[in-house]
N, C-alpha and C positions, 0 to 999 in steps of 0.2 A: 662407036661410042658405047660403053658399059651402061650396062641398064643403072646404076644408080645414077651415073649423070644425067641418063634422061630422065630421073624423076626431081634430080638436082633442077635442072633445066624446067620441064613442066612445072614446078611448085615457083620456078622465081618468075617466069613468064604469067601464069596464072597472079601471084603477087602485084607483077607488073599491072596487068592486065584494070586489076581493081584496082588500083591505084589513081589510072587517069582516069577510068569510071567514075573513081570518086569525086576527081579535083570539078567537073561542074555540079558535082550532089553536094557536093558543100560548099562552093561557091557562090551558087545560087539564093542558098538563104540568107548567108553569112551578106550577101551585096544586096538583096531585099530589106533586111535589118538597117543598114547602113543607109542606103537611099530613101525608107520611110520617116526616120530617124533624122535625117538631113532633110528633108521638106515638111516635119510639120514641128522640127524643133525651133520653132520661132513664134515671135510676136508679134502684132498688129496695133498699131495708135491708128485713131483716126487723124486725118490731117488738118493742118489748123483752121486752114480757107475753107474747111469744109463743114466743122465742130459747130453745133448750134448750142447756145444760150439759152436757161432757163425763160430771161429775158424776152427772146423772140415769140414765146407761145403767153400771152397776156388771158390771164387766168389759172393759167397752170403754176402746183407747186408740186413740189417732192420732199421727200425727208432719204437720207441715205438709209440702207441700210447692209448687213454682213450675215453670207450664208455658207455652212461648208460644203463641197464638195469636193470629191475626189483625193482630198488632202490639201484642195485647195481653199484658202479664206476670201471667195469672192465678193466683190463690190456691185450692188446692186441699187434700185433707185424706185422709191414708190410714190407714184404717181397722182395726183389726185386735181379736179377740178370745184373742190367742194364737197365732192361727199364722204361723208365719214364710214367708218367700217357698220356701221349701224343703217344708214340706207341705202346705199351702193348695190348696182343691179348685179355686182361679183369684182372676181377679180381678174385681169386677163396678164398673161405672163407673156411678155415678150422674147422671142428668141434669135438673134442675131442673127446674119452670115458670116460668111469666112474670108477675112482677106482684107479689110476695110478698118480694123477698130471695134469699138464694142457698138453698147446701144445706143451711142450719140445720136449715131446716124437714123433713127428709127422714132427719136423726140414725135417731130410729125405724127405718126401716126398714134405716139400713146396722148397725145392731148385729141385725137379724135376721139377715142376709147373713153378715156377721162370726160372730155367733152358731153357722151352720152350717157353718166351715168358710173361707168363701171373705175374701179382701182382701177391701176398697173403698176403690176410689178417688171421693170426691164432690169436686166445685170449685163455685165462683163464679162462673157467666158473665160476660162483660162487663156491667157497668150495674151488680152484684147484688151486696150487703154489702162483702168485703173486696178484691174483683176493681175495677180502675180503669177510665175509661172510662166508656161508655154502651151501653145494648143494642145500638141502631143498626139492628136489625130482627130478623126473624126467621131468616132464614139464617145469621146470624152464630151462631144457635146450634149450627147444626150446623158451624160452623167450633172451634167453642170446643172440642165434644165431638171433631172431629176430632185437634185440640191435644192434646187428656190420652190419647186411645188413642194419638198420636205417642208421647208423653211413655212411658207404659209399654213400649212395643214399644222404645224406648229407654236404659231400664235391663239391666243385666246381669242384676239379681236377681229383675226380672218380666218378663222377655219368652218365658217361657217359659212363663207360666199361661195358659190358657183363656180369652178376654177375654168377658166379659156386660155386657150391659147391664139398667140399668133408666131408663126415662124417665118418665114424667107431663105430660102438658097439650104446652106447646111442648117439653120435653125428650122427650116421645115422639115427635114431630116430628123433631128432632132427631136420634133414634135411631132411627125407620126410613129416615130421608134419609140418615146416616152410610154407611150399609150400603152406599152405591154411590161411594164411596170405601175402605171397610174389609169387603169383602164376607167377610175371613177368623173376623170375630166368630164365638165358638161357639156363643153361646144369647142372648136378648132377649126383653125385658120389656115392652110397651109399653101405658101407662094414659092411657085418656080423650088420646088423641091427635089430632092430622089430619094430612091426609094432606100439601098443597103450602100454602108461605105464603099463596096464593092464596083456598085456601079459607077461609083464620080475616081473611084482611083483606075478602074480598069478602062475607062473612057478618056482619061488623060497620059497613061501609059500608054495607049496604045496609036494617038496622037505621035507620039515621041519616037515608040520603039518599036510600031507594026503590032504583027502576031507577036513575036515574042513575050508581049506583057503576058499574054495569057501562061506562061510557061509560070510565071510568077503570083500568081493571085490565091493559088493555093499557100505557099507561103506566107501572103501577106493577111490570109483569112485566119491562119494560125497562130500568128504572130499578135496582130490584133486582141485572139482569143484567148492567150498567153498576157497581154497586156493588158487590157478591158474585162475580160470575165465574159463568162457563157452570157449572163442576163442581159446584156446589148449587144453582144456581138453573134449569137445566134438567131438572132429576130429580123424582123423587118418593120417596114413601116404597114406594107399587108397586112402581117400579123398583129402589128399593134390598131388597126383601124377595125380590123376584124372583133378585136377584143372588147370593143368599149362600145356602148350603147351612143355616144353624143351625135348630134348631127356634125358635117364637116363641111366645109367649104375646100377644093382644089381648085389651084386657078396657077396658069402655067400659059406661056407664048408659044406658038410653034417655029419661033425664028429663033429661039432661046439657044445661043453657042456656048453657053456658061455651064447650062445643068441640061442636055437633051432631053426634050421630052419623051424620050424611049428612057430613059434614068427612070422617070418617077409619074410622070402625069398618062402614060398612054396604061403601063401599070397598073395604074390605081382604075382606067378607066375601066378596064377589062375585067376587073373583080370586083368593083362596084357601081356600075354606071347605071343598072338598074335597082339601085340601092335607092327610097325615095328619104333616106337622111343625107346623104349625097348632094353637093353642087357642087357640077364642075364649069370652072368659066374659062372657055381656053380663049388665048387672044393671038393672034398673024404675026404682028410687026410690032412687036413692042421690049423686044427683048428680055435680058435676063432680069432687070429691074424698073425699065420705064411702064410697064405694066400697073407698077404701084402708084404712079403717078400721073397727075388728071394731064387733057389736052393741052390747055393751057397753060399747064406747068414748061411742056414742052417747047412751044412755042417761047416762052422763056429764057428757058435754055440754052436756042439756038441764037435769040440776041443776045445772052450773055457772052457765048463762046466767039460770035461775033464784034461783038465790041470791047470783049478781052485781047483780039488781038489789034485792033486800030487803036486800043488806049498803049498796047506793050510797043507799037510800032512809034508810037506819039511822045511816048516817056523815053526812049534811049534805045528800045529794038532787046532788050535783053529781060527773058524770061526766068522771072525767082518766084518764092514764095512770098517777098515783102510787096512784088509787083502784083502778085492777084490780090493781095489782100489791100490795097490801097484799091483795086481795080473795083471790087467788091464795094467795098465802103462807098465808093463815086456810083455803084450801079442801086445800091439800098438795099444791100442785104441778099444773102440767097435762099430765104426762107420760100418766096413764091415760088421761086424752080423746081422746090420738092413740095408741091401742094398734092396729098393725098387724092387718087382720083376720087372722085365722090360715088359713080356706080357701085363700084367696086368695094368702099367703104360701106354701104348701106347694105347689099349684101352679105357681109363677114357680121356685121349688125346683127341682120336677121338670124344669123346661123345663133348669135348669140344669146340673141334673144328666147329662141328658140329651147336651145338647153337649156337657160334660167328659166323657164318657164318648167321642163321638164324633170329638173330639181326642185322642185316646189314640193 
């Protein structure tokens, strides 16, 4: 073989060579794009048998109200049990989870809030009941939450309360990531959280796909920071706890299969647990979201899902939605099965109380 062929030959084998180098170097993002893209390009309603009614909380009112974020015109809801923006002990911003709907599900707890004193303001994230759009990921929630603390700090007649938070699942996520934009919050709440999107996406890839997720999270960190901006997707909930003076309440289960507590609670413990603005309440056996919810409630519950099925067995054996909701109506409502725990309530209280006192 003539030496040119062999460099013939050498330059197209080396061609080759990179070539199927390449086909996983761009495969790889190109099918990260795609599959993030296809799991958070959706929306969430809450379901109907599940949707509470102004109605069910007697004393509470709201007036609607519209905030922008992200590009999107969210639907939001301010809370109140009587007091006006004039003596209200502040305002606390409620912040969703993921998966469920908007802030229906979360009523209960802002008529506790309301109940003692403070506004609430709760919204619809993108993707979630009356809010337009699509989640789009997890950072976009702390853009959305970012949007409603804007929105208040932009009224004449609340910019002057207290601002609290309470978050749950991604809206504690949320709500400790906010803090490194809005480090001026007074007091924060945060349930069954984590800490960076990283950790709830890399936790459930790797559920799916083993080790290999990890091949892709660099990807997904860049993509993120391409889609989101450096100011949430560089941070953490660390660094946003680290940034702000309020006192905080953590409170997280250690049986939690939803958000592990290696996500965001053993985290938070490690860097502030000698922190005396700090509470952390962890709970065993309560999971991702009965935590929230007093003993009683549960107990509830368990005769509802009980007598849901001897009422579905009693009516024709066939399980619908016009079937729980007739089920419902004969059991009186499913207001008690979501009764706020009360410890746990008085608590988030004090933390609240706390920082209004410390805005003074």
């Amino acid at each position: 073989m003539n030496e040119k062929r062999k460099k013939l030959l050498r330059r197209g084998l080396i061609i080759l060579l990179a070539f199927i180098v390449s086909i996983p170097t761009l495969q790889l993002p190109v099918a990260t794009v795609i599959i993030y893209e296809a799991i958070f390009h959706t929306r969430y309603e809450t379901a109907p048998w599940l949707g509470f009614q102004l109605s069910d909380f007697p004393g509470l009112s709201c007036s609607e109200v519209t905030f922008s974020a992200d590009g999107e015109e969210l639907r939001g809801y301010l809370y109140t049990s009587g007091a006006s923006p004039a003596d209200a002990g502040g305002i606390v911003i409620i912040s969703h989870g993921h998966g469920g709907g908007g802030q229906n599900s979360y009523m209960p707890f802002a008529d506790v809030f309301a109940d003692a004193g403070y506004l609430v303001l709760a919204y619809d994230a993108p993707g979630n009941d009356q809010s337009p759009g699509f989640v789009g990921g997890l950072p976009r929630g702390v853009l959305a939450l970012s949007g409603a603390i804007d929105y208040v700090s932009s009224r004449d007649d609340l910019c002057h309360l207290p601002i609290m938070l309470f978050g749950h699942s991604w809206g504690a996520y949320s709500g400790a990531n906010v803090l490194n934009l809005h480090p001026e919050i007074a007091g924060a709440a945060f349930v069954s959280g984590f800490n960076e999107s990283e950790d709830m996406i890399g936790y459930y890839a790797r559920e799916y796909v083993g080790p290999l997720a990890d091949l892709t999270m660099p990807y997904i960190s860049f993509y993120e920071r391409l889609k989101f901006g450096r100011e949430v997707t560089s941070v953490s909930g660390v660094s946003g706890m680290a940034a702000t003076d309020a006192p905080i309440l953590i409170a997280h289960s250690s049986d939690d299969g939803t958000v592990p507590t290696y996500c965001g609670f053993e985290t938070y413990a490690r860097e502030f647990r000698d922190d005396p603005r700090f509470t952390f309440v962890e709970f065993s056996d309560q999971g991702h979201t009965r935590l929230l919810y007093s003993p009683e409630a549960d107990t509830l519950t368990a005769e509802f899902n009980s007598g849901y099925t001897a009422f579905v067995e009693a009516n024709g054996g066939e399980y619908s939605e016009e079937m729980r909701c007739a089920f419902i109506e004969e059991f009186g409502g499913i207001e008690p099965c979501f009764e706020p725990d009360g410890e746990l309530m008085a608590l988030i209280l004090q933390t609240y109380a706390a920082g209004a006192a410390a805005a003074e």
